[in-house]
N, C-alpha and C positions, 0 to 999 in steps of 0.2 A: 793558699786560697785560690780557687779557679775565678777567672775573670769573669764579669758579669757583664750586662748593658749600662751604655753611659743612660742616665736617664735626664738627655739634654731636652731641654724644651716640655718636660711631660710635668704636666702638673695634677691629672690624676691619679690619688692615691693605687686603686684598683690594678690600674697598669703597671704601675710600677712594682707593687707584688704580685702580680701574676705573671711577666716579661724576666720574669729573675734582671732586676735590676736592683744595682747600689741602693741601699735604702739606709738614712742616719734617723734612727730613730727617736722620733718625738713626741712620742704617746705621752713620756711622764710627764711635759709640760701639760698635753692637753687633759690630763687627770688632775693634777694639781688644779687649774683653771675650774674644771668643771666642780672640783670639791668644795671650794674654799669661797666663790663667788658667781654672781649671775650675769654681770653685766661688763662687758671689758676691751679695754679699744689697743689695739697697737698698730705704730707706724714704722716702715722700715723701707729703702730703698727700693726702685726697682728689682726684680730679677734674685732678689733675693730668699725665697722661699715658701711668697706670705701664699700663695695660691692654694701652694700643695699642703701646708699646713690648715687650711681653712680645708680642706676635701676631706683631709684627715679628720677632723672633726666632723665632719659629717657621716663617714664611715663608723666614726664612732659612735655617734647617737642613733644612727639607725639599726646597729646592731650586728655589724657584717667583720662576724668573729673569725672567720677563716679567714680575713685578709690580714690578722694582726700576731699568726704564729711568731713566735719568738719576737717579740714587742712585749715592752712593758708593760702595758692593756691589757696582753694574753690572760693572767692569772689577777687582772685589780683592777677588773671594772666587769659589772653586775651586766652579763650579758643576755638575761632573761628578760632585760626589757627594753622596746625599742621605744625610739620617739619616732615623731615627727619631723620632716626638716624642712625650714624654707633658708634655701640661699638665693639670694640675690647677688650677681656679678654682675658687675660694670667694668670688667675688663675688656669686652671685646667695642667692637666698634667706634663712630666718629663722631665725638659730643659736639662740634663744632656748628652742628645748625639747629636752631628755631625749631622746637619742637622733637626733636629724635629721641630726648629722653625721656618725655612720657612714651612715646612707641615703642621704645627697648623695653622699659618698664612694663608695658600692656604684654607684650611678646612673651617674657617671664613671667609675670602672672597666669597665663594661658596656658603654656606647660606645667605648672606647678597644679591649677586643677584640673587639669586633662589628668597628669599623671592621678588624682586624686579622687580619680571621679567625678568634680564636683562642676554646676552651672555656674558661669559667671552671674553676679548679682547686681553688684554696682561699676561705673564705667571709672571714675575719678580715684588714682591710686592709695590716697593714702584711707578711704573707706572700704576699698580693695584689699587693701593687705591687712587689714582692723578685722573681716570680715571673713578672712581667708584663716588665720589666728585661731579666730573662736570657732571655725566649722573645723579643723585641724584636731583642736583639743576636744572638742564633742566627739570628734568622728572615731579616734582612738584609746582615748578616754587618757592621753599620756596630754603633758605641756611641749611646747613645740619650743626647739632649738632654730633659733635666728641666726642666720651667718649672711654676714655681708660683705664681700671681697673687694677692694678698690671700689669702698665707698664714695672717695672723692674724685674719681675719671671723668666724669662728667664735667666737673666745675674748671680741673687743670687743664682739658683737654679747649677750653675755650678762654682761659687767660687774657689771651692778645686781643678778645672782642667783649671786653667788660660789661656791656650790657646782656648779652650772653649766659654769663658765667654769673653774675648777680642773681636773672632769673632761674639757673640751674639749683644754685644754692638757697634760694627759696622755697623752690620747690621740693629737693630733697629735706630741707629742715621741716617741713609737713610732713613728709614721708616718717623720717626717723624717730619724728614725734612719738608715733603710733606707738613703737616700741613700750614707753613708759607708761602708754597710757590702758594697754596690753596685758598687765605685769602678771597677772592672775591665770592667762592663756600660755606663759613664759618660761620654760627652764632655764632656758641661757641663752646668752646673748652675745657674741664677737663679730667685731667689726673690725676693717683694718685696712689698709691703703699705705700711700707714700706720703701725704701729709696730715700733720697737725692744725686742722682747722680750729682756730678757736670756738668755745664753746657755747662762748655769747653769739658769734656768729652761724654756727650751725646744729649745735648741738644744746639751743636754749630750752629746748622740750625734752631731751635728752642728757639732764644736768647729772643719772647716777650710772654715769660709766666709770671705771674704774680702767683709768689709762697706764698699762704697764710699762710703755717706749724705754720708759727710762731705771725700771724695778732691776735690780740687781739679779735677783734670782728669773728672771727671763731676757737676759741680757741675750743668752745662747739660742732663745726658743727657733732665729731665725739663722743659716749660715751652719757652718761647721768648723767646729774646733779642733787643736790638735790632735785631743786622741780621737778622733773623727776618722783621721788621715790616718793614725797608726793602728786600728783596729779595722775599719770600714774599707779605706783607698790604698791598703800597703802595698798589694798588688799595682797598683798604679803610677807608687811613686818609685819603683825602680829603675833605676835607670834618670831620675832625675836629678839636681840639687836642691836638698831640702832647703840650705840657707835660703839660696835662690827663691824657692817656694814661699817662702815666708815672706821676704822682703819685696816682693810679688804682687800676693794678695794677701794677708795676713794681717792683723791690723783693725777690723774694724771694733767699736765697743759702745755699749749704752750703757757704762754704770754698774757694769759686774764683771769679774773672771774668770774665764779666760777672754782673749779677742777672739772673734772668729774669722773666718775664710770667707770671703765672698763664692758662693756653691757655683754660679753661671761660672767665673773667674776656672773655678778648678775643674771643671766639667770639659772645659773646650780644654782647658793644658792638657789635661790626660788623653784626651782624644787628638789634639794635633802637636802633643811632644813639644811644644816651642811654646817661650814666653812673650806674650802681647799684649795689647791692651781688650783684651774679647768683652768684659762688659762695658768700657765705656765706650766700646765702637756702636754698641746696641740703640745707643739713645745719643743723641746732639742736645749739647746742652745750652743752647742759643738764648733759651728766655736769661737761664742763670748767667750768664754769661754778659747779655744785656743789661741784666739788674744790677751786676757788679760794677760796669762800667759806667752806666747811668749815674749811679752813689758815687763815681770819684774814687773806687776804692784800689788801690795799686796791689797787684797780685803778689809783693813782697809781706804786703798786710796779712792776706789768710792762714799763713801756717802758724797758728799761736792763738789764735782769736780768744778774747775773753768775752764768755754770753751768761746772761743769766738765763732762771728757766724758764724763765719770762718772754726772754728773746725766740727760746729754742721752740717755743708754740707758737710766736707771733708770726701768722700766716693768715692770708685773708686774701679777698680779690683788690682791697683799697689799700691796705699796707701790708706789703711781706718784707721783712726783717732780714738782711741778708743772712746773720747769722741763722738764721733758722733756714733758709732757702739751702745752702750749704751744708747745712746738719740732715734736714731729712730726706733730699736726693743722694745722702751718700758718698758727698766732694769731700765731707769734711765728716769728724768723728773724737769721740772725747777722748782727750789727751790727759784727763784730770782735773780733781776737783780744787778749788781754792775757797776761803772766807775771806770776804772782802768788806770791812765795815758791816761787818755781822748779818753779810748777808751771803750763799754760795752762787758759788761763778765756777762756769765749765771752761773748761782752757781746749780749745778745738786747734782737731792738728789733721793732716793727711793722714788715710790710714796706711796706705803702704805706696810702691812706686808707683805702682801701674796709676792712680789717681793722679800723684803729685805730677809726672810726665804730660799726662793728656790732658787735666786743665789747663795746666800752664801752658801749652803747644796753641789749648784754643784760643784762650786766651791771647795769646802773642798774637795770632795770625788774627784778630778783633782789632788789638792795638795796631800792628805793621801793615797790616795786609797780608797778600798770599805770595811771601818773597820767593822767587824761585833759587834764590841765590841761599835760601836759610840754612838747607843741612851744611854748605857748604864751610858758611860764617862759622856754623856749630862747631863743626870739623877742627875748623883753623884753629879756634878758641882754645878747642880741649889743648892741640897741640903746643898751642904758645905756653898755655899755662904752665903747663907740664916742665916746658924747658925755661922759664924763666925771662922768656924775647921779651923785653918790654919795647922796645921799639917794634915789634912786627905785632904787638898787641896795638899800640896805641893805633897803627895802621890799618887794622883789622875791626876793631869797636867805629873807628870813620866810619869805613868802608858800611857798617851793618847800620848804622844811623841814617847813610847818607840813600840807602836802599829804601828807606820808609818816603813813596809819593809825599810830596808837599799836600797836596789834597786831600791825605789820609789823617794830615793832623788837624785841617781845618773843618772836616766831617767828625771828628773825637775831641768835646771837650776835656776830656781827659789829659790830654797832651799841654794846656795850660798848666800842669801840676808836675811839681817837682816828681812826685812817686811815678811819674810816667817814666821816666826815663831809668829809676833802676828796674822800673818794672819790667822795662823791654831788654835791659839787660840780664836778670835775673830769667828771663824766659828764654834765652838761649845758652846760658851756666846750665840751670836745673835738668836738660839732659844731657850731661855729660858726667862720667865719674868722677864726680869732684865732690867736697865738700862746702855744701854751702850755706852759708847761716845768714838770715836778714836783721839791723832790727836789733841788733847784739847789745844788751848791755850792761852795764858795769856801772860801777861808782865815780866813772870818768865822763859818761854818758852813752848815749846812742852810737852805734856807728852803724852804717849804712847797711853794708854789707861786705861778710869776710867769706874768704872763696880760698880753699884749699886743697892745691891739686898736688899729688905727689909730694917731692922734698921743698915746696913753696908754696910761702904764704901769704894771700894778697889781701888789704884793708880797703876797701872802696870807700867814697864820697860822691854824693853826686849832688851837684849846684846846678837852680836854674837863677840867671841871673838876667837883669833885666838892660844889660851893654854886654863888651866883650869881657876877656877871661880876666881874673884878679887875682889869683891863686890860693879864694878864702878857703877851697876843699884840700888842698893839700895843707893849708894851716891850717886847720883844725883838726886834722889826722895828728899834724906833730903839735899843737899846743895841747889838744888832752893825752896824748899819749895811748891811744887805744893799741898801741904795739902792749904796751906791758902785761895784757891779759892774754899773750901769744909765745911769747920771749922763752916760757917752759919747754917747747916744743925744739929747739934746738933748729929750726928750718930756716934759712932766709925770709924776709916778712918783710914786703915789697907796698909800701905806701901809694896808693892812686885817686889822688885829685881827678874828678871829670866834671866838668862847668860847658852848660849850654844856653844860649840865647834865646831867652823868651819868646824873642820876635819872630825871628828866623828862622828857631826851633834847630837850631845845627851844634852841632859840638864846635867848641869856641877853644876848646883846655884843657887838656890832658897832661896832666903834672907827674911825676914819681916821684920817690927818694926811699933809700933804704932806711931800716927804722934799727 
């Protein structure tokens, strides 16, 4: 197969079949969608695909059959008829002030009947786009396809200025209204962005979408899957390692089989041959970041999380859910399903490294600060672990404690809580090759965290205690015995008590003993 263009950054369809660029195609999703129902909402991560998919759709109802040679669509979808399209994007621009989003709003309306022909009528949007609907469907005599891209940019884009983003989401809940009340002007209808707004809250006029986020059989609509990579990108991937590639980007899932590939992720690999963090360098994730720390929640907590699906909607400008904050930026991703007193619960986990690395990285540098001494700590750490120095460990964990400003713990209530402190050690473990599990537990109970590097194996504790050290972390390593869930392995299994001062906030205790 001869090499094509990356098609980094393009998000219209047209270019991308006409630029002979990579194309994974996803027509039989939007066939299926268009046969089976009218009205349908999906949420997916930044960067993830939802644009081009939504262009795709548009391509397709209006009827532009030469762009879909060898696609699914080509031979199973009735090309003699075109629709109508109105898309509305709110991808571009800065929701951030008082009023821009009627202006954006008015700007797209103006293109849409300029393209159309037609005189504006009414000036206030949501009679606007009522009014645009019904001269659409007269005019052609077809029903008009609705597409809404980053429906909800407006409201996240203003977050941090709540009065803001209240007025935004009032406004667009008028807007959206229209849709249902429409339905007669309407073929179809998709909408779709990065989050799950609840429906009481913006979608009260809008009660019959049909939200697939989580449908099994559109699990893949967005992203690329393995044989994505072995039929589509094979040319690309030579010369690379596949494991690598996987445990990479590979990884993410809503509820059906296979996982797929984050598309921005594999697009910059093949084009700069080296493995990075390229999509979560695109976006700072400062608010999530705040939210997590605000809740108390220690970054040993997230890989496992149990949500209901409850949780995983619960998003709004007055309470967002961290687990849902997490689930639909893309931090976090279903690890599987449980019944839990008869009711389901998602068990959320990282989907591959490149997340697990770069939250955590933020994260730590929110808790410590911006140590200039971190890779350094990091370094040592891998090292000791590796050789089993527990004296040049126990020297080395000081040393990376004793680096976090006094000021930084009095500015982060966080640092009052025990979880702070595996937390800031767990965020310089997790990049390094080692094995690490938080949280572990057994029929003996919880242990803190076990860290496996090489031929050893270490059981952490970590006590915040309210005087100096007592040595209750290293007793209760050896009174439950959390060695005997290790002892199979045949490794040295290296017992660590760590006890720090409330007060002081300093390491007080650092205990061993072989187990």
């Amino acid at each position: 197969m001869d090499r094509r263009l990356l098609p980094i950054g393009i998000q219209t369809f047209r270019e991308i079949r006409e630029s002979n660029c990579y194309y994974v195609d996803k027509t039989g999703y939007a066939l299926r969608l268009a046969r089976q129902g009218k009205y349908y909402f999906l949420s997916r991560p930044r960067r993830f695909g939802k644009s081009l998919f939504v262009d795709t759709l548009k391509a397709l109802f209006e009827g532009h059959r030469d762009l879909f040679a060898d696609t699914h669509a080509a031979d199973h979808w009735d090309w003699s008829v075109r629709y109508p399209v109105v898309r509305l994007d709110f991808s571009a621009g800065d929701f951030t002030e008082a009023g821009y989003l009627q202006a954006n709003l008015r700007a797209q309306f103006d293109a849409i009947e300029e393209d159309a022909g037609m005189e504006q009528r009414y000036e206030t949007g949501p009679e606007r786009f009522k009014d645009l609907l019904r001269r659409l469907h007269r005019q052609s005599g077809q029903r008009v396809a609705v597409l809404v891209d980053e429906y909800d940019k407006p409201i996240l884009d203003a977050l941090q200025q709540p009065d803001i983003a209240r007025s935004h989401r009032d406004y667009l809940r008028g807007l959206y209204s229209v849709i249902k009340a429409c339905d007669s002007h309407i073929r179809f209808c998709f909408l779709t962005g990065v989050s799950r707004f609840s429906k009481v809250s913006l979608f009260s006029g809008l009660n019959n979408l049909i939200d697939i986020t989580l449908e099994a059989p559109y699990s893949a609509i967005c992203g690329y899957t393995e044989e994505d990579l072995d039929t589509v990108f094979a040319t690309e991937l030579r010369g690379l390692d596949r494991q690598a590639v996987r445990e990479w980007y590979n990884g993410y899932n809503w509820g059906g089989e296979p996982p797929v590939y984050n598309p921005f992720d594999l697009l910059l690999l093949f084009r700069k041959r080296e493995f990075n963090s390229w999509w979560f360098q695109t976006g700072t994730p400062t608010f999530s970041v705040e939210t997590l720390i605000g809740r108390n929640i220690p970054i040993t907590d997230l890989d496992g999380m149990l949500a209901s699906e409850g949780d995983l909607g619960m998003f709004d400008i007055d309470g967002i859910a961290p687990e849902a904050l997490l689930f639909q930026t893309g931090y976090l991703t279903l690890g599987g399903r449980e019944m839990c007193h008869g009711q389901r619960r998602y068990r959320l986990v990282y989907p591959n490294r490149e997340v697990r690395q770069s939250l955590t990285a933020s994260l730590l540098t929110y808790l410590t600060g911006r140590d200039p001494l971190r890779e350094k700590h990091r370094s040592a750490l891998g090292e000791l672990l590796a050789s089993g120095d527990l004296v040049g460990l126990e020297r080395r964990v000081k040393a990376l404690y004793e680096s976090i400003p006094y000021e930084w713990h009095t500015r982060n209530e966080i640092s009052r809580y025990e979880g702070y402190y595996a937390s800031v050690f767990f965020g310089y473990v997790s990049g390094l090759d080692v094995e690490v599990t938080v949280e572990d537990s057994s029929n003996r109970g919880r242990l803190d965290m076990a860290v496996r590097a090489e031929n050893q194996m270490y059981l952490f504790e970590f006590k915040l205690l309210q005087s100096g050290a007592d040595g209750t972390a290293l007793a209760q390593l050896k009174e439950r015995d959390y060695a005997a869930k290790y002892r199979h392995l045949g490794v040295p299994i290296h017992l660590v008590g760590v006890e720090f001062n409330a007060t002081t906030r300093t390491l007080v205790g650092f205990e061993t003993a072989i187990a």
